[in-house]
ModelCIF file with pLDDT and N, C-alpha, C, O atoms, coordinates in Angstrom:
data_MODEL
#
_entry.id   MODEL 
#
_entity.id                         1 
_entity.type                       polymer 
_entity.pdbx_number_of_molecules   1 
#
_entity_poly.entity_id                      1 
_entity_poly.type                           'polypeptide(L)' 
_entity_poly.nstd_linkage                   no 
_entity_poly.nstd_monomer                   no 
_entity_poly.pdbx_seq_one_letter_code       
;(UNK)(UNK)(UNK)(UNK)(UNK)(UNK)(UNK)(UNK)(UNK)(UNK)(UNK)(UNK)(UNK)(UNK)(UNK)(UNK)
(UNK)(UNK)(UNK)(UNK)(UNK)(UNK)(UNK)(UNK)(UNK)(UNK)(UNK)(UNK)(UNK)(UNK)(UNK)(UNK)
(UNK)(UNK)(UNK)(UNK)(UNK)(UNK)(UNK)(UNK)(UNK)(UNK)(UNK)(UNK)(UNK)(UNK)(UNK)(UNK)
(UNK)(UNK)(UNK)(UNK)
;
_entity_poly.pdbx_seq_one_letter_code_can   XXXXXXXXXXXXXXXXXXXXXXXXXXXXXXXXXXXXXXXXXXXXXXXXXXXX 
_entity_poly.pdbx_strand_id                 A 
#
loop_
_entity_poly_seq.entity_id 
_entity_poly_seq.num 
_entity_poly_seq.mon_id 
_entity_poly_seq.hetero 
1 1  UNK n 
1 2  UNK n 
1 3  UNK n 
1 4  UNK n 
1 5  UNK n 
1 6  UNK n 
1 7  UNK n 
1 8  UNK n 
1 9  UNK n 
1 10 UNK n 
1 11 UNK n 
1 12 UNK n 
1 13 UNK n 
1 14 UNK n 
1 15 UNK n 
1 16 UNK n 
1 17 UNK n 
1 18 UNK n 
1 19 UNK n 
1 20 UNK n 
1 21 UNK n 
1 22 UNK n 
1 23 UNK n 
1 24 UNK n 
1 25 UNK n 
1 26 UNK n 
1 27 UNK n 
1 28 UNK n 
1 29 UNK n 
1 30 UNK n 
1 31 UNK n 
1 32 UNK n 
1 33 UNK n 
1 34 UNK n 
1 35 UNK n 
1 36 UNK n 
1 37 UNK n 
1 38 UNK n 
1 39 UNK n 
1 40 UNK n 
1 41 UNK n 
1 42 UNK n 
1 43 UNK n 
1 44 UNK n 
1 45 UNK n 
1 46 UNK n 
1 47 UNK n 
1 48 UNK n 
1 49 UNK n 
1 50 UNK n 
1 51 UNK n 
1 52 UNK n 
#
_struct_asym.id          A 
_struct_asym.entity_id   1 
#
loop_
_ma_qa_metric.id 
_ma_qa_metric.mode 
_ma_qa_metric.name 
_ma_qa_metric.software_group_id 
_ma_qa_metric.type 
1 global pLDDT . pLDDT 
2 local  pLDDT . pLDDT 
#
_ma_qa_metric_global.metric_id      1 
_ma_qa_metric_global.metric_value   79.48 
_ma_qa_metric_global.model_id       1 
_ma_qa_metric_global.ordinal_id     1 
#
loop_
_ma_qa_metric_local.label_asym_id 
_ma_qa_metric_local.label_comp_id 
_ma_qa_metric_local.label_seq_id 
_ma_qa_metric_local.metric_id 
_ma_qa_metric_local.metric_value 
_ma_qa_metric_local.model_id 
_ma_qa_metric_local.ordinal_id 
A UNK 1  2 65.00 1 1  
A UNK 2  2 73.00 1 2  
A UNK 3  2 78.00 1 3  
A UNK 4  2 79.00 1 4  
A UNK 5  2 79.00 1 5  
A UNK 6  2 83.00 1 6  
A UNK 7  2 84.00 1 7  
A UNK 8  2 88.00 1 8  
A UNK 9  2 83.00 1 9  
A UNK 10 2 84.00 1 10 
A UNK 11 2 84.00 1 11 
A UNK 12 2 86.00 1 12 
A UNK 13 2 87.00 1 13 
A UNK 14 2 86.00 1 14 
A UNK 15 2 81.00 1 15 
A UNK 16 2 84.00 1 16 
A UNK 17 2 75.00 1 17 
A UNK 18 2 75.00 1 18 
A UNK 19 2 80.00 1 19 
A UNK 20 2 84.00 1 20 
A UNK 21 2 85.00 1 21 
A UNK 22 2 88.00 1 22 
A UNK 23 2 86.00 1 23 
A UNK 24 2 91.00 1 24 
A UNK 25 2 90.00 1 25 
A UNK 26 2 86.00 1 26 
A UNK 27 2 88.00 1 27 
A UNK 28 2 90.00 1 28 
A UNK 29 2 84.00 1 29 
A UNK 30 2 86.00 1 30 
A UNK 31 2 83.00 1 31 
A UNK 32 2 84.00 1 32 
A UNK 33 2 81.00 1 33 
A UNK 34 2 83.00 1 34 
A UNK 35 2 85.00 1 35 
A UNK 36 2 86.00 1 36 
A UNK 37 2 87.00 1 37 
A UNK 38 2 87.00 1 38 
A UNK 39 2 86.00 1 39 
A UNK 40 2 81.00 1 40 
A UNK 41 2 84.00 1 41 
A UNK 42 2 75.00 1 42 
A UNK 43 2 76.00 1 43 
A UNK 44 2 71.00 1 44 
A UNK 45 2 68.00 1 45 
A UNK 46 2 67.00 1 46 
A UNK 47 2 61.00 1 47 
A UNK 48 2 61.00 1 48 
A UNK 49 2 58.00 1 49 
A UNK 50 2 66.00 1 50 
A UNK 51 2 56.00 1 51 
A UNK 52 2 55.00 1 52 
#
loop_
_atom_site.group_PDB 
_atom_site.id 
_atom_site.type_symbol 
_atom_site.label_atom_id 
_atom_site.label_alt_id 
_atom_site.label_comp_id 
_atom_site.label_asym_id 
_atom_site.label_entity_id 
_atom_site.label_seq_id 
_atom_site.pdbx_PDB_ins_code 
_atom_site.Cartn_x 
_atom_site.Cartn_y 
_atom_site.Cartn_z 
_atom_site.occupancy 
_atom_site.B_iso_or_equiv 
_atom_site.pdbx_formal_charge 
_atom_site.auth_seq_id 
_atom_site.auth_comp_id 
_atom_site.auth_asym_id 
_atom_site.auth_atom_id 
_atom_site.pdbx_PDB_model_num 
ATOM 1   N N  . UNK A 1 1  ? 105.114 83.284  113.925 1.00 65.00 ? 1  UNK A N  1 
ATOM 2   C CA . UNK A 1 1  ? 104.377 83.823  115.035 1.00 65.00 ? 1  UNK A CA 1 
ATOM 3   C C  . UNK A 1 1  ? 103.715 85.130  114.603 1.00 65.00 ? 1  UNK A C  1 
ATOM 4   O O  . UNK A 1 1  ? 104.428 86.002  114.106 1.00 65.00 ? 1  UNK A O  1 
ATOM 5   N N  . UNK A 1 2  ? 102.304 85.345  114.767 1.00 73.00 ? 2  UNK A N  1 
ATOM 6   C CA . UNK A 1 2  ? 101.783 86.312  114.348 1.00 73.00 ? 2  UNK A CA 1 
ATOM 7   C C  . UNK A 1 2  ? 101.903 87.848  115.780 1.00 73.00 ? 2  UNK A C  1 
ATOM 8   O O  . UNK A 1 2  ? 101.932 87.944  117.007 1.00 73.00 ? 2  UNK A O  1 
ATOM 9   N N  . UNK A 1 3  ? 101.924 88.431  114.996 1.00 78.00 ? 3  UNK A N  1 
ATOM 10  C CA . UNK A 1 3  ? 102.191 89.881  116.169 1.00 78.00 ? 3  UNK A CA 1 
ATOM 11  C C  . UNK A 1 3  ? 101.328 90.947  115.872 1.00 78.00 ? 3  UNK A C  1 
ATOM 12  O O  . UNK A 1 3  ? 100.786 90.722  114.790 1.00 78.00 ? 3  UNK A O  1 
ATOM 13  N N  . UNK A 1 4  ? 101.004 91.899  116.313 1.00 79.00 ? 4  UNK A N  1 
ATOM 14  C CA . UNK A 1 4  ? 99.891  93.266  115.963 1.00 79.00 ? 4  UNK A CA 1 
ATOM 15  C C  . UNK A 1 4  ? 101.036 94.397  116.130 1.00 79.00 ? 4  UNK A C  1 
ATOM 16  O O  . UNK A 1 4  ? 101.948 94.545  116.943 1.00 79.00 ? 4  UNK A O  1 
ATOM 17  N N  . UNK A 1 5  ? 100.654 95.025  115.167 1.00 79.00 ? 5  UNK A N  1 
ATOM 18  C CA . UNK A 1 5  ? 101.312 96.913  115.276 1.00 79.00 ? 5  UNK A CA 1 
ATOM 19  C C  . UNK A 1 5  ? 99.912  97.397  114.974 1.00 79.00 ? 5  UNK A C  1 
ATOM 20  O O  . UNK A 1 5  ? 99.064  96.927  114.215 1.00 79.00 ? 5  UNK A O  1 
ATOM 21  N N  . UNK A 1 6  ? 99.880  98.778  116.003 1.00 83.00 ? 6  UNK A N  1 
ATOM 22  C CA . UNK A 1 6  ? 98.748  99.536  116.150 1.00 83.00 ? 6  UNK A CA 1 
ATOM 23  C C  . UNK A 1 6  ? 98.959  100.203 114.592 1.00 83.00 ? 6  UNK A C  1 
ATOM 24  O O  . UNK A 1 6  ? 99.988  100.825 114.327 1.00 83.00 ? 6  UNK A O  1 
ATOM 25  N N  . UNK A 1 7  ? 98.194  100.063 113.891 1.00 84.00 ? 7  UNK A N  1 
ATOM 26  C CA . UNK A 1 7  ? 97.957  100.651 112.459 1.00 84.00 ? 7  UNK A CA 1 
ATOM 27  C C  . UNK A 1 7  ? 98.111  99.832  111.662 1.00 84.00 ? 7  UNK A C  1 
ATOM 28  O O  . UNK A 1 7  ? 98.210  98.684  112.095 1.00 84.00 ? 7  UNK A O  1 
ATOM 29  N N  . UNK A 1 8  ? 98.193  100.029 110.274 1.00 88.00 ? 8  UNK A N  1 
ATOM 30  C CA . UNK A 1 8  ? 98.666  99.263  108.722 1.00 88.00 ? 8  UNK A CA 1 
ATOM 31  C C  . UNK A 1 8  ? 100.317 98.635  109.054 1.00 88.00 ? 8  UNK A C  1 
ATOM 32  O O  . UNK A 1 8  ? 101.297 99.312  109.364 1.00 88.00 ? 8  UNK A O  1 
ATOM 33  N N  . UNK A 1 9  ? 100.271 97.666  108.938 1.00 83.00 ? 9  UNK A N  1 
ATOM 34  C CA . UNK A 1 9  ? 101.329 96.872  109.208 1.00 83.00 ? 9  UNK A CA 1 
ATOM 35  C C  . UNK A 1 9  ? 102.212 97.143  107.531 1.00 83.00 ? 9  UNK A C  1 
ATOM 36  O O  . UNK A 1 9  ? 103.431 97.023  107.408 1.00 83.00 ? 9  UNK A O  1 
ATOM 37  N N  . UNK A 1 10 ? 101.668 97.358  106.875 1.00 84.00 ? 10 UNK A N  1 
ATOM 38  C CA . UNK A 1 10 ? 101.909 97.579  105.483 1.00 84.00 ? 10 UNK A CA 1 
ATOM 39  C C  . UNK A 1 10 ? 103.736 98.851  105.789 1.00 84.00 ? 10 UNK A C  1 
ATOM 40  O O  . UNK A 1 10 ? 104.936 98.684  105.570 1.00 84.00 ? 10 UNK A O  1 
ATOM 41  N N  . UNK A 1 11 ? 102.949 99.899  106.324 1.00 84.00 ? 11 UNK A N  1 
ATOM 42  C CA . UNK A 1 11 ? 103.883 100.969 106.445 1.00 84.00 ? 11 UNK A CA 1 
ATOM 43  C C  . UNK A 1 11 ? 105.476 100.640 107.116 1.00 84.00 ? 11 UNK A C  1 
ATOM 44  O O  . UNK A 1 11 ? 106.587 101.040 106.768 1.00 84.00 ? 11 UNK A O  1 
ATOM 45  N N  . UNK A 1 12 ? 105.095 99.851  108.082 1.00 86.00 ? 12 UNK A N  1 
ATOM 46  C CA . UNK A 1 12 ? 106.620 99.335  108.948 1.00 86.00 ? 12 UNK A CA 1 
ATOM 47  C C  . UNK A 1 12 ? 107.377 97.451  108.611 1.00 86.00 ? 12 UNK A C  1 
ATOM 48  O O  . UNK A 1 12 ? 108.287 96.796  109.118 1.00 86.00 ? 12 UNK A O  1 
ATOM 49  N N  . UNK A 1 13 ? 106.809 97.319  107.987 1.00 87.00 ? 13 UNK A N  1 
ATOM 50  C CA . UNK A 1 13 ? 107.675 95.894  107.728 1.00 87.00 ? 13 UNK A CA 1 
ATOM 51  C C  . UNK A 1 13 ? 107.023 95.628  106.341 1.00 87.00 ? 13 UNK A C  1 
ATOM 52  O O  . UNK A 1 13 ? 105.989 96.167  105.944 1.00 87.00 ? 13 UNK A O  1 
ATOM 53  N N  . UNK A 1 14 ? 107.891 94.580  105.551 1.00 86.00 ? 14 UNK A N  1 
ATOM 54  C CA . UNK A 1 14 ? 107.452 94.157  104.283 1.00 86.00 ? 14 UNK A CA 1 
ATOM 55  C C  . UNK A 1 14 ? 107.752 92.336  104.310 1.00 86.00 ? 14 UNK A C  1 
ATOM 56  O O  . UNK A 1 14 ? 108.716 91.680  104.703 1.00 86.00 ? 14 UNK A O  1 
ATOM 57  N N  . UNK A 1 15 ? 106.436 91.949  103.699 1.00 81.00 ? 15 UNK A N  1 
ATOM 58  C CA . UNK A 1 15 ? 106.322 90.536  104.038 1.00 81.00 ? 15 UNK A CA 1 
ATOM 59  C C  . UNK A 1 15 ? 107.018 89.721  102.655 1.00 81.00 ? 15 UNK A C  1 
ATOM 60  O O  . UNK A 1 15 ? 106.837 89.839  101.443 1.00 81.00 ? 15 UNK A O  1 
ATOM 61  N N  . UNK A 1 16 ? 107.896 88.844  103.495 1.00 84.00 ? 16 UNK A N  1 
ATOM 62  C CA . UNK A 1 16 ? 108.799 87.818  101.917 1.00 84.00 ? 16 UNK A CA 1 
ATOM 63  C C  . UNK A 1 16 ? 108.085 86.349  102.334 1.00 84.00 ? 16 UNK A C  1 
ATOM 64  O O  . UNK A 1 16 ? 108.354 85.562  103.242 1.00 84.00 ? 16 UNK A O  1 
ATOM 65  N N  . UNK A 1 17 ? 107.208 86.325  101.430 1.00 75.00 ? 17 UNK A N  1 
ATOM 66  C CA . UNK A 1 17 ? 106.660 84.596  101.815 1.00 75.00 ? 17 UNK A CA 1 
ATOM 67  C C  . UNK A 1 17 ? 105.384 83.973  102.281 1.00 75.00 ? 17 UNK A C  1 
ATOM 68  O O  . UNK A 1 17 ? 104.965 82.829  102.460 1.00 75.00 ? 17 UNK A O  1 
ATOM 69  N N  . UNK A 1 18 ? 104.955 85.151  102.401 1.00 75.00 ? 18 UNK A N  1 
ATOM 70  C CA . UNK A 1 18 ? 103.730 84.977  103.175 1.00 75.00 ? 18 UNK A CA 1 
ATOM 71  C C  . UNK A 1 18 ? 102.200 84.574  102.344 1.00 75.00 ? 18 UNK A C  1 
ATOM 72  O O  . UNK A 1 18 ? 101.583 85.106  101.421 1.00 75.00 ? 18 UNK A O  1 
ATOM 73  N N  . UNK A 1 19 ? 101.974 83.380  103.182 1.00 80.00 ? 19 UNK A N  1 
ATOM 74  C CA . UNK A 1 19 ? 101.174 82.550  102.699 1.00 80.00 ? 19 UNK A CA 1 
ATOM 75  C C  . UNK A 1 19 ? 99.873  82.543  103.497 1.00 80.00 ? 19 UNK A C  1 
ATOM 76  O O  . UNK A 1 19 ? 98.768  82.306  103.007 1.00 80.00 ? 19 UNK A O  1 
ATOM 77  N N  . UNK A 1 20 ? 100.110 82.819  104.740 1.00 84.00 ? 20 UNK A N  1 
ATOM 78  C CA . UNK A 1 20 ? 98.874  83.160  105.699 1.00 84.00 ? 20 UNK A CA 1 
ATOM 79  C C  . UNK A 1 20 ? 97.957  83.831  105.891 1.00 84.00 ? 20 UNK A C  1 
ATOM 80  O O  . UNK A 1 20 ? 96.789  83.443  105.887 1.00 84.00 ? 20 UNK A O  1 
ATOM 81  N N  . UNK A 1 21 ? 98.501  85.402  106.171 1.00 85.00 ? 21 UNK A N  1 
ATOM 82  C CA . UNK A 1 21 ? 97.758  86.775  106.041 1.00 85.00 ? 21 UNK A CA 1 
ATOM 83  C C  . UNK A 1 21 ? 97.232  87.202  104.848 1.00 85.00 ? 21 UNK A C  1 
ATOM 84  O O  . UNK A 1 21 ? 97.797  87.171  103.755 1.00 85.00 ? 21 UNK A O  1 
ATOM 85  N N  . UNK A 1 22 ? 95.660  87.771  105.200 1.00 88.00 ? 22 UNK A N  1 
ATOM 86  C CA . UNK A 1 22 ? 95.172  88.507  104.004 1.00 88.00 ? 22 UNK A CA 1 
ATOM 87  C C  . UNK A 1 22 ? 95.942  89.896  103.826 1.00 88.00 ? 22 UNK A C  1 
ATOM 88  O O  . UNK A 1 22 ? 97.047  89.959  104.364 1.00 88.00 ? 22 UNK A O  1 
ATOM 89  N N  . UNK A 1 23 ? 95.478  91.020  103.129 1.00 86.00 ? 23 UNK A N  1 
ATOM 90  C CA . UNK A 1 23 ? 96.098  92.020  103.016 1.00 86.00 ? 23 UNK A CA 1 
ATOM 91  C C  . UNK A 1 23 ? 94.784  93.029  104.226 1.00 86.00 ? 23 UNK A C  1 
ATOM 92  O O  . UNK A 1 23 ? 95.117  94.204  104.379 1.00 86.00 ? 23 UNK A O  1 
ATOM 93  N N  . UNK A 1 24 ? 93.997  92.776  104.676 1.00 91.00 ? 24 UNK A N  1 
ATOM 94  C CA . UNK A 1 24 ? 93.023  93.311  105.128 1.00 91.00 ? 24 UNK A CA 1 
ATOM 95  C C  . UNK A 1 24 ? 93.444  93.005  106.588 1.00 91.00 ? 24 UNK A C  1 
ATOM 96  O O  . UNK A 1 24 ? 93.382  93.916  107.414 1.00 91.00 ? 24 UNK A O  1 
ATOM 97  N N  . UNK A 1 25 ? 93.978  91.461  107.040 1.00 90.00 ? 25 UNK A N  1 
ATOM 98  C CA . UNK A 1 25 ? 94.506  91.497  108.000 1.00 90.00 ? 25 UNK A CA 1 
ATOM 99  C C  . UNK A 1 25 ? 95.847  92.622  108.022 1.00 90.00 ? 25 UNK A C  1 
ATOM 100 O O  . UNK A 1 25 ? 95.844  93.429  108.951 1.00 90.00 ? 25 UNK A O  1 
ATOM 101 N N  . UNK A 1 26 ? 96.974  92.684  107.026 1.00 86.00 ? 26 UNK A N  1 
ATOM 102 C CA . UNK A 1 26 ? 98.063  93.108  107.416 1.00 86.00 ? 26 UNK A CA 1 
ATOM 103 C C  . UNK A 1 26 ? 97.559  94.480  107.584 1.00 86.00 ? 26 UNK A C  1 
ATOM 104 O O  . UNK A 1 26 ? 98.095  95.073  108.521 1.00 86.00 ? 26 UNK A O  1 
ATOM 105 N N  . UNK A 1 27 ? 96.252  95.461  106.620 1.00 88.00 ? 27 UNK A N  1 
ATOM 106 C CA . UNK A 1 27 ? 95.975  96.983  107.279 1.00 88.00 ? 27 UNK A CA 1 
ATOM 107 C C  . UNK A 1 27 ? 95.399  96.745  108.473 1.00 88.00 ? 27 UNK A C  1 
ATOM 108 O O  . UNK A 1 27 ? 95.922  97.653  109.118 1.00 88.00 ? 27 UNK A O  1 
ATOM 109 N N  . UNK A 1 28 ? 94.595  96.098  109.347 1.00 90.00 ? 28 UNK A N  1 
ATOM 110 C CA . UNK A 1 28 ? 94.620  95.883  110.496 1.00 90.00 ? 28 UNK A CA 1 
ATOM 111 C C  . UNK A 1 28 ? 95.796  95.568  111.849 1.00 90.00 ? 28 UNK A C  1 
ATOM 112 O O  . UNK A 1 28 ? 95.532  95.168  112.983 1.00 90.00 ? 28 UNK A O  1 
ATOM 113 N N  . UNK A 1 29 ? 97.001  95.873  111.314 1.00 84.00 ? 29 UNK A N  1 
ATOM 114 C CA . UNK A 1 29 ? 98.116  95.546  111.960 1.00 84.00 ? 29 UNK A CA 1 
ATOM 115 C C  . UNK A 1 29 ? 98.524  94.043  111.766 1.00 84.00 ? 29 UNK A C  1 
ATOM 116 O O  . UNK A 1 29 ? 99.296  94.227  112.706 1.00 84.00 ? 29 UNK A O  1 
ATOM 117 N N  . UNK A 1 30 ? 98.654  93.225  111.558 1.00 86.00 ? 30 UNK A N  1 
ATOM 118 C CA . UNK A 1 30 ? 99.011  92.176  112.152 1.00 86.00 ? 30 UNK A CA 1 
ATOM 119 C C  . UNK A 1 30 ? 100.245 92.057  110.916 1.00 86.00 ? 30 UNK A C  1 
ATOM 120 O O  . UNK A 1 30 ? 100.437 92.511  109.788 1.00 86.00 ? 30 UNK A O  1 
ATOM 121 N N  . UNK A 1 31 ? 100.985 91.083  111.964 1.00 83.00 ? 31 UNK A N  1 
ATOM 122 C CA . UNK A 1 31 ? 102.966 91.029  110.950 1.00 83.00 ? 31 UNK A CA 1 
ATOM 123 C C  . UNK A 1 31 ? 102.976 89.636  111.373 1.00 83.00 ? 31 UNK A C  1 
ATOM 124 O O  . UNK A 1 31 ? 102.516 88.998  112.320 1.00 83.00 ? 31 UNK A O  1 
ATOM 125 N N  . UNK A 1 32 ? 103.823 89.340  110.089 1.00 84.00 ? 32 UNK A N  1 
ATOM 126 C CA . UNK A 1 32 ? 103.533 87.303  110.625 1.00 84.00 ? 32 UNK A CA 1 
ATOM 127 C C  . UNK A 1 32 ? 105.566 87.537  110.673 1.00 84.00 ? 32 UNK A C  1 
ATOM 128 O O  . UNK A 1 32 ? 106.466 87.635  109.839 1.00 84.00 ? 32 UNK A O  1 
ATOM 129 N N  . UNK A 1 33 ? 105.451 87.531  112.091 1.00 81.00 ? 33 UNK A N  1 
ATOM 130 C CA . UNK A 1 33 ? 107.067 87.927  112.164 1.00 81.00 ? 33 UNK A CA 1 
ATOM 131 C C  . UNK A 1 33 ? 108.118 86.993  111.278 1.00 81.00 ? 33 UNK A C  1 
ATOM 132 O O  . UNK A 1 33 ? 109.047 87.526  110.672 1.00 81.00 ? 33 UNK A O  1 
ATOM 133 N N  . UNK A 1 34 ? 107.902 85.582  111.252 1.00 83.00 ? 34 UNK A N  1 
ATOM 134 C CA . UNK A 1 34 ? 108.979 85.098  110.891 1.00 83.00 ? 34 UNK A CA 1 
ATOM 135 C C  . UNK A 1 34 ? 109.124 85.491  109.065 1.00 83.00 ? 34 UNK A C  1 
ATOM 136 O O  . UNK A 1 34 ? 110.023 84.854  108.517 1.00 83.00 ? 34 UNK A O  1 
ATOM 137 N N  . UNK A 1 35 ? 108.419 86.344  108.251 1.00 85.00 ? 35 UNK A N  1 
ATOM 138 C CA . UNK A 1 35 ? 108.557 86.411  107.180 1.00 85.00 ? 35 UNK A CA 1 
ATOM 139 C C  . UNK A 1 35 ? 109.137 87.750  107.267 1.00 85.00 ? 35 UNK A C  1 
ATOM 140 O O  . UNK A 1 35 ? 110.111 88.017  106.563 1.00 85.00 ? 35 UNK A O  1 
ATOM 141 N N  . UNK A 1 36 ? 108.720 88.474  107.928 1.00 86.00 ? 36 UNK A N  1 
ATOM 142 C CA . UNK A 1 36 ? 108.629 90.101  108.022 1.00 86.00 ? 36 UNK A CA 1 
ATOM 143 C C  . UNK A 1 36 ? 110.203 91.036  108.451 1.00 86.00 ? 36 UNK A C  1 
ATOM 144 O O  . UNK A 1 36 ? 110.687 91.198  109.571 1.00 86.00 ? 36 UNK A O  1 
ATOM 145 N N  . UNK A 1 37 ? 110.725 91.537  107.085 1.00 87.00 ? 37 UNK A N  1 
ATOM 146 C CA . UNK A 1 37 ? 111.458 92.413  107.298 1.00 87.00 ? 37 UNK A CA 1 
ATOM 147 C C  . UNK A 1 37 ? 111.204 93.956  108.030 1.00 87.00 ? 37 UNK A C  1 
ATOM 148 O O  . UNK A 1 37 ? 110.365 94.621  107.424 1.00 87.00 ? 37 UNK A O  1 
ATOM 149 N N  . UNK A 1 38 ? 111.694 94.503  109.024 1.00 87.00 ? 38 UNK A N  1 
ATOM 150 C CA . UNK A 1 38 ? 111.162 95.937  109.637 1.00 87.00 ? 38 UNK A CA 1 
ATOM 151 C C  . UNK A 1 38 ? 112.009 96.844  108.587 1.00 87.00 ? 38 UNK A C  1 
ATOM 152 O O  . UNK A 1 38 ? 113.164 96.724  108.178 1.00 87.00 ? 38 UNK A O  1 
ATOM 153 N N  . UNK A 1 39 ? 111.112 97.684  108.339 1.00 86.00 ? 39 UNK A N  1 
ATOM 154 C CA . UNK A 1 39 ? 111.443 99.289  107.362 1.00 86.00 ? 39 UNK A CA 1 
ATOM 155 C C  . UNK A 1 39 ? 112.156 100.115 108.611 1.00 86.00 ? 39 UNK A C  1 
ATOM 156 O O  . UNK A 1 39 ? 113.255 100.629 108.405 1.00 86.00 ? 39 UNK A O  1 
ATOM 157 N N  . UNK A 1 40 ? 111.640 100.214 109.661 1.00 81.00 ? 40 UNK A N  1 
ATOM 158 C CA . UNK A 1 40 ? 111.751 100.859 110.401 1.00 81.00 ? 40 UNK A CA 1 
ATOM 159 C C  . UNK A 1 40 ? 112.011 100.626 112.193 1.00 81.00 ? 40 UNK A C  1 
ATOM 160 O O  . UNK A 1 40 ? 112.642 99.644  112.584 1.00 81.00 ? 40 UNK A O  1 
ATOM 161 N N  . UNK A 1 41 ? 111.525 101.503 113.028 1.00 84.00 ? 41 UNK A N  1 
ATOM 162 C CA . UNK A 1 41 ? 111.485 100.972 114.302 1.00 84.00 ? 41 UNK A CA 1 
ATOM 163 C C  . UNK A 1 41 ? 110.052 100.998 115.109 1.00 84.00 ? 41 UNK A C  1 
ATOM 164 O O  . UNK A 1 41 ? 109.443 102.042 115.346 1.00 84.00 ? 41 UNK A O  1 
ATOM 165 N N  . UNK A 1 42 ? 109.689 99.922  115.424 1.00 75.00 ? 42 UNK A N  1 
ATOM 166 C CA . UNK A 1 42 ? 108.255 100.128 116.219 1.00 75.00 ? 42 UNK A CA 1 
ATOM 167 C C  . UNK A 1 42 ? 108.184 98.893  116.759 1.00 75.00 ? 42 UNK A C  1 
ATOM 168 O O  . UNK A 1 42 ? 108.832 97.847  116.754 1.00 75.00 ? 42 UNK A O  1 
ATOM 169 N N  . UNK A 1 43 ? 106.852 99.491  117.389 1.00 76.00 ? 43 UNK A N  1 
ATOM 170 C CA . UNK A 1 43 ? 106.949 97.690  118.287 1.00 76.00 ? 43 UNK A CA 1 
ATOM 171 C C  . UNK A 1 43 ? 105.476 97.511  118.234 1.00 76.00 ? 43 UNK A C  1 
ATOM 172 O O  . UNK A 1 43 ? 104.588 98.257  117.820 1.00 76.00 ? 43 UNK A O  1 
ATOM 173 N N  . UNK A 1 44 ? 105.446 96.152  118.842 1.00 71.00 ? 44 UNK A N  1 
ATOM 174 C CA . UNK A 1 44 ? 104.401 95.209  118.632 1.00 71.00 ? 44 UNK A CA 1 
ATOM 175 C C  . UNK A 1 44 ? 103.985 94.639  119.442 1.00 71.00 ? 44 UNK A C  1 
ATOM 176 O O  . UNK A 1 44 ? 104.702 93.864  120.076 1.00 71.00 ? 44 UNK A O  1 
ATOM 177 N N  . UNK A 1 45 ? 102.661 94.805  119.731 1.00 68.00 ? 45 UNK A N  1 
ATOM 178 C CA . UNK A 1 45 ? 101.588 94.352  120.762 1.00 68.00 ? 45 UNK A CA 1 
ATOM 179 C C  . UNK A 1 45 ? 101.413 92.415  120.546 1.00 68.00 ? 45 UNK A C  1 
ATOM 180 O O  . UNK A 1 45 ? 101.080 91.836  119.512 1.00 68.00 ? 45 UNK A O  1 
ATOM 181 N N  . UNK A 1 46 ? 101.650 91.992  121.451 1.00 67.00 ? 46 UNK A N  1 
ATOM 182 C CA . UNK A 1 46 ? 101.727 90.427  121.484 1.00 67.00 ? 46 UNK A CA 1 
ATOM 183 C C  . UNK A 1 46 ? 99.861  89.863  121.517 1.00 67.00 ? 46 UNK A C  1 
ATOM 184 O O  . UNK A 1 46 ? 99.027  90.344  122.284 1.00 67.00 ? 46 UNK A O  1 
ATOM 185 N N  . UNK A 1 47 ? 99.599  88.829  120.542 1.00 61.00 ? 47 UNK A N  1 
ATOM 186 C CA . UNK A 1 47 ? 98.225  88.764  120.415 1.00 61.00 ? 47 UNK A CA 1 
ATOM 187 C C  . UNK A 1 47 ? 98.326  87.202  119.786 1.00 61.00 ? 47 UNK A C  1 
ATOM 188 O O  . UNK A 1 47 ? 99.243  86.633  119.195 1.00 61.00 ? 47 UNK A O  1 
ATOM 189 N N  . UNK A 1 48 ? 96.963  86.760  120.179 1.00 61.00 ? 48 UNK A N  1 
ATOM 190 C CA . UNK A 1 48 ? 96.707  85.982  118.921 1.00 61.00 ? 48 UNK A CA 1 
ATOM 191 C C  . UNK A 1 48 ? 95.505  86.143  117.572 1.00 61.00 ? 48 UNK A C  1 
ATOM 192 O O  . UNK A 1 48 ? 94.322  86.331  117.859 1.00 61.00 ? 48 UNK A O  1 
ATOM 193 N N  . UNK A 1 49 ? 95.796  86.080  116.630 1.00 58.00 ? 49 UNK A N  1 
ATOM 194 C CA . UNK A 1 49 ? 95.092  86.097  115.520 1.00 58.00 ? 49 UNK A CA 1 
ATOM 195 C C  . UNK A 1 49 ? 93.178  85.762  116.040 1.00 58.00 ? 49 UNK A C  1 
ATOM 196 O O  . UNK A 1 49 ? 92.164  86.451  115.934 1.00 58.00 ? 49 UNK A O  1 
ATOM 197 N N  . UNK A 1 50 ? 93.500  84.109  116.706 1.00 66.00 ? 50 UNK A N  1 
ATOM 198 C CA . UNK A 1 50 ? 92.005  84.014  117.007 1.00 66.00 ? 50 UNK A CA 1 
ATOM 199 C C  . UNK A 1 50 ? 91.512  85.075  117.755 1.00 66.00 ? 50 UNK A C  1 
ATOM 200 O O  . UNK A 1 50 ? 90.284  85.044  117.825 1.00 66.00 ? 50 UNK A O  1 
ATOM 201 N N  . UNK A 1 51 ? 91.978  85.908  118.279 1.00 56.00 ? 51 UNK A N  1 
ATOM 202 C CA . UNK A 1 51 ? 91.400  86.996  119.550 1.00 56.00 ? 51 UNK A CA 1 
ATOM 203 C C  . UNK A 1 51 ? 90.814  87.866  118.973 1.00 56.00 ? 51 UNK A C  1 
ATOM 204 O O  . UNK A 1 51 ? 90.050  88.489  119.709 1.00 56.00 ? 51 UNK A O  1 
ATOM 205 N N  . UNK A 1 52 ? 90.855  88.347  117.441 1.00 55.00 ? 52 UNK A N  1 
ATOM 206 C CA . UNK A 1 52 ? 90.379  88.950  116.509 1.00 55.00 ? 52 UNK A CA 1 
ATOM 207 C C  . UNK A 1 52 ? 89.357  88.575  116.301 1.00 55.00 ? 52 UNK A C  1 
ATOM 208 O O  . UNK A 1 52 ? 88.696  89.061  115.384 1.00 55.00 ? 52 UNK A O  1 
#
C-alpha cells in the first residue's frame, strides 16, 4: 500500500524490496508501506499514487 509523508520519504523510513517506486517518487514523499522500515516517528497522509 502506497502512503505520502510530507517531505523526502528517504529521511524517515528505509525501503527493503522495493520494486515499484522511483527514487524521485520516494523525495516526493511517498513510502510503499509494506516494504518500509520507520527510522523514526511520523505519520502519513493516506493517498493514492494515481492522484499524483
Amino acid at each position: 500500500m502506497y502512503r505520502r509523508y510530507d517531505g523526502d520519504a528517504t529521511e524517515v523510513v528505509s525501503h527493503d524490496g522495493n520494486d515499484f517506486l522511483t527514487d524521485d517518487q520516494f523525495e516526493d514523499g511517498w513510502v510503499l508501506t509494506c516494504v518500509a522500515s520507520p527510522e523514526d516517528d511520523f505519520e502519513l497522509e493516506v493517498a493514492h499514487l494515481a492522484d499524483e
